[in-house]
C-alpha positions as CSV (number, residue, x, y, z in Angstrom):
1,X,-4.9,22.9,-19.7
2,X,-8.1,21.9,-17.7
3,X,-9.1,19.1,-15.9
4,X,-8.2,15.5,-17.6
5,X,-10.6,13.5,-15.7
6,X,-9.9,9.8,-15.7
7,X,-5.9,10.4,-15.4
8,X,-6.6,12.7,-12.7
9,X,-9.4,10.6,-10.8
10,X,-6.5,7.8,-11.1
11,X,-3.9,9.6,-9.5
12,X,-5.9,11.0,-6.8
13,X,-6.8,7.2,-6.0
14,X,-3.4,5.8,-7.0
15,X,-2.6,5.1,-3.0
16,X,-6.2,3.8,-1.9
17,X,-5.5,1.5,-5.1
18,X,-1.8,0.2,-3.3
19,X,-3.0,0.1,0.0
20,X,-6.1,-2.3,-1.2
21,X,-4.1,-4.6,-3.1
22,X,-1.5,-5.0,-0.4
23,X,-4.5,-5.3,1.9
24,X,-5.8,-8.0,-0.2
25,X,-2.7,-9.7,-0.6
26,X,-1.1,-9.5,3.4
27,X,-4.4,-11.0,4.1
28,X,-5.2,-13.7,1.6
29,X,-1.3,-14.3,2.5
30,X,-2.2,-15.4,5.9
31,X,-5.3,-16.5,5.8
32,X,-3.8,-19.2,3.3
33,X,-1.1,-20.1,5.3
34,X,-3.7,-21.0,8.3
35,X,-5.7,-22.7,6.0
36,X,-3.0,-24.7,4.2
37,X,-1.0,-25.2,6.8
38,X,2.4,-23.5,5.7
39,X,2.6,-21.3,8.5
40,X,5.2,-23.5,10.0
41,X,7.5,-23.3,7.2
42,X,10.4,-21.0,6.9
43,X,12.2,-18.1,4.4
44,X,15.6,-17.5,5.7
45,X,14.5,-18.2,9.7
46,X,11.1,-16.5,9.5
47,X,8.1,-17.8,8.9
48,X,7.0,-17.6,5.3
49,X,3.7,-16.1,5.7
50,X,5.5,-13.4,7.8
51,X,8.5,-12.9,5.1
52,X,6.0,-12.6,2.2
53,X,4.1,-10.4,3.9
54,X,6.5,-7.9,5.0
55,X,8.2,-8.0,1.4
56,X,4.5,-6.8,0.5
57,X,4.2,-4.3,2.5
58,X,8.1,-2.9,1.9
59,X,7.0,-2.7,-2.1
60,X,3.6,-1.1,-1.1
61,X,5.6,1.8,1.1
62,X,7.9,2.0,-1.9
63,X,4.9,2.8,-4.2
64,X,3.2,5.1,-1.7
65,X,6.2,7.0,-1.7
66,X,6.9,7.2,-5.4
67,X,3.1,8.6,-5.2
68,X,4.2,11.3,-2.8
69,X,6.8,12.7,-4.5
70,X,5.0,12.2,-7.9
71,X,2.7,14.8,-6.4
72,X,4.7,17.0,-4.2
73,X,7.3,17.4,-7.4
74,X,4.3,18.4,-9.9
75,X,3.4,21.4,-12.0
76,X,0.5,23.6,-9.9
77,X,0.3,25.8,-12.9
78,X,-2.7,23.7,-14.5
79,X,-6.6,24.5,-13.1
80,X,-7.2,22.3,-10.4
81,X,-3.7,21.4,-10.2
82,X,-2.4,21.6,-6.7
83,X,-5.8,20.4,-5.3
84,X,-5.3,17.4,-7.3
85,X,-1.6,17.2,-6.4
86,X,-2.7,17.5,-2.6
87,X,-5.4,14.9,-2.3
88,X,-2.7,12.4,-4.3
89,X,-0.2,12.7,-1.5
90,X,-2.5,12.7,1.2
91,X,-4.3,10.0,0.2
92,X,-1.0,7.8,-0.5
93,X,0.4,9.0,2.9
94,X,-3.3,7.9,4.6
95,X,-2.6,4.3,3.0
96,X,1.0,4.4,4.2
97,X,0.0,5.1,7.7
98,X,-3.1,2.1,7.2
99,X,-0.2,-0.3,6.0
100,X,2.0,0.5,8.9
101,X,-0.9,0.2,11.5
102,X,-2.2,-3.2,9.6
103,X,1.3,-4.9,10.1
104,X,1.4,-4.6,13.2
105,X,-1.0,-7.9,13.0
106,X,2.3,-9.4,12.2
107,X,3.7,-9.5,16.4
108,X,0.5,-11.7,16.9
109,X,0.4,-15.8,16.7
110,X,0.0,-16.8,13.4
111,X,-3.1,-19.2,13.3
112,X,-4.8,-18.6,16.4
């Protein structure tokens, strides 16, 4: 088999790649609610900045985790395989754990 190189490059970065775009998106998500003033408004008794954010974050974990078990569940029999297959997870896992610390943001007053 050998080494694939861009498929594998992308699956090794696969959960840097989530965590940025739900970094991009929790944040762009707040800072636009401050700045348009829609923090005030609600989704089902929560603010909607909060709501949107979380629902963000829930499909980001879900990704992370389809990562991890893409890579824990894969075939070590190629060259390079279970190195590749190990920097995946732990990536994805690193970026699950950054997402996690990141929302915490969300116990703070929005707009201050």
């Amino acid at each position: 088999m050998g080494w694939t190189g861009f498929k594998d490059i992308l699956f090794m970065a696969a959960g840097g790649m989530i965590w940025a775009a739900r970094f991009v998106l929790a944040y762009s998500m707040a800072a636009l609610s401050c700045a348009k003033d829609f923090h005030s408004q609600t989704l089902g008794g929560y603010p909607l900045a909060t709501t949107l954010i979380v629902a963000v974050t829930v499909i980001a974990l879900g990704a992370q985790a389809i990562v991890i078990a893409v890579a824990m569940r894969g075939n070590a029999a190629a060259e390079g395989g279970e190195f590749i297959r190990w920097v995946a997870a732990g990536v994805a896992l690193l970026g699950a754990l950054a997402m996690v610390w990141e929302s915490f943001v969300l116990f703070l007053p929005a707009c201050t």
